[in-house]
C-alpha positions as CSV (number, residue, x, y, z in Angstrom):
1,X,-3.6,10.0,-4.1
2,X,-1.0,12.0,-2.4
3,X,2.5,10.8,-3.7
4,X,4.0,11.5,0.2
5,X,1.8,9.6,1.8
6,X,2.2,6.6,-1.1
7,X,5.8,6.6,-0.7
8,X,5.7,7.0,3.3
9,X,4.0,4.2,3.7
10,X,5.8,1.9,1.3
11,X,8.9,2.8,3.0
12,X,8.4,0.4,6.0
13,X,9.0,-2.8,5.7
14,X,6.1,-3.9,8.0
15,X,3.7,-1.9,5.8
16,X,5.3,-4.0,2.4
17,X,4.3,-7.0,4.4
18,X,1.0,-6.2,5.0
19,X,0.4,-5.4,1.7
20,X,2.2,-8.7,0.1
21,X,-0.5,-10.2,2.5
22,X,-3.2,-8.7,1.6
23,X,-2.4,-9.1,-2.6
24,X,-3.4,-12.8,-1.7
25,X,-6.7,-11.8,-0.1
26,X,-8.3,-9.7,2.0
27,X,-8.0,-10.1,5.6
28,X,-9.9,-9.0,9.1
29,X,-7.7,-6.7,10.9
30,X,-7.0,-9.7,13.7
31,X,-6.0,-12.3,10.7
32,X,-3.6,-9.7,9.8
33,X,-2.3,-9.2,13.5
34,X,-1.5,-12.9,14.2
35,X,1.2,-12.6,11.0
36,X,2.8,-10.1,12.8
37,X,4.9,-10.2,16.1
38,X,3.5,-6.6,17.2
39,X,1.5,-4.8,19.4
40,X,-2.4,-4.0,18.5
41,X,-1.7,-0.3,18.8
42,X,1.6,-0.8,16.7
43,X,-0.2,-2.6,13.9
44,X,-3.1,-0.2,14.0
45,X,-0.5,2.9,13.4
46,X,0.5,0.8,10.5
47,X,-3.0,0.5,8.8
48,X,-3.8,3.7,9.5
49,X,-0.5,5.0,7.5
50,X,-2.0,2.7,4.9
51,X,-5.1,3.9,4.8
52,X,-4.1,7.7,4.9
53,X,-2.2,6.6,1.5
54,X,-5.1,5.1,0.2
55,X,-3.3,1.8,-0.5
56,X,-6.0,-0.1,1.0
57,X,-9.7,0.2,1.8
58,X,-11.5,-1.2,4.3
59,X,-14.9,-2.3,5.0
60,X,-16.8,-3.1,8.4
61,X,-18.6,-6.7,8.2
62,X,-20.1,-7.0,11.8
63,X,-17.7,-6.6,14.7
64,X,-15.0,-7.1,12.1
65,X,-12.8,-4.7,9.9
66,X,-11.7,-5.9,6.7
67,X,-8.6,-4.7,4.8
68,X,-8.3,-5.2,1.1
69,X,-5.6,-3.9,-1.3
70,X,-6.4,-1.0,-3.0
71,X,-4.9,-2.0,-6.4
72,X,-5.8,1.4,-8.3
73,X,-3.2,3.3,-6.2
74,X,-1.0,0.5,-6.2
75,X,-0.5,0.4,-10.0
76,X,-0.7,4.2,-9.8
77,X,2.1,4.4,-7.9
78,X,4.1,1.4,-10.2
79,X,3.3,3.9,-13.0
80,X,5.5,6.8,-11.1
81,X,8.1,4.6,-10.6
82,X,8.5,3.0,-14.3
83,X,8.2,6.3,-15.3
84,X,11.2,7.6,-13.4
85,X,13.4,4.6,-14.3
86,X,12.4,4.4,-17.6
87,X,15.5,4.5,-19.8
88,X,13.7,6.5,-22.6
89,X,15.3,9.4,-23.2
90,X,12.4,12.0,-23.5
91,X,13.9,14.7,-24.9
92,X,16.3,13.0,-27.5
93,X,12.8,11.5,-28.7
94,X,11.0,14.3,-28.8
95,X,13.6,15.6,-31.7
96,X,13.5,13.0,-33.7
């Protein structure tokens, strides 16, 4: 998992969408596209941004692309950021 490419793509607020959606279920890229009042090519940029981050697969049934939610990276990532907020003080703890 490359951390840039995690936080990239949960930067946009389109690309939190999709995700929300697909934590319900996964979806074929055109289920996906009618939620969204967007272009093909601009919703494509989006999974692919998605898919460079590795925060969701995808999986070709027939003339159909599925997207899933990649929940390892996802709770990778949560990790990081619980992590960084955590209001543990590391080093007074590792004195005592």
């Amino acid at each position: 998992m490359s951390q840039q490419n995690v936080w990239k793509a949960l930067a946009d607020p389109t690309r939190r969408a999709i995700l929300k959606s697909l934590k319900q279920e996964s979806q074929t890229a055109g289920a996906l596209a009618e939620q969204f009042p967007m272009t093909r090519a601009s919703l494509s940029h989006h999974f692919n941004i998605l898919k460079n981050a590795e925060l969701v697969r995808t999986e070709r049934r027939g003339q159909h692309i599925v997207y899933s939610l990649n929940v390892s990276v996802m709770e990778d990532a949560a990790a990081i950021l619980m992590d960084l907020f955590s209001t543990k003080n590391t080093a007074t703890d590792e004195r005592s």
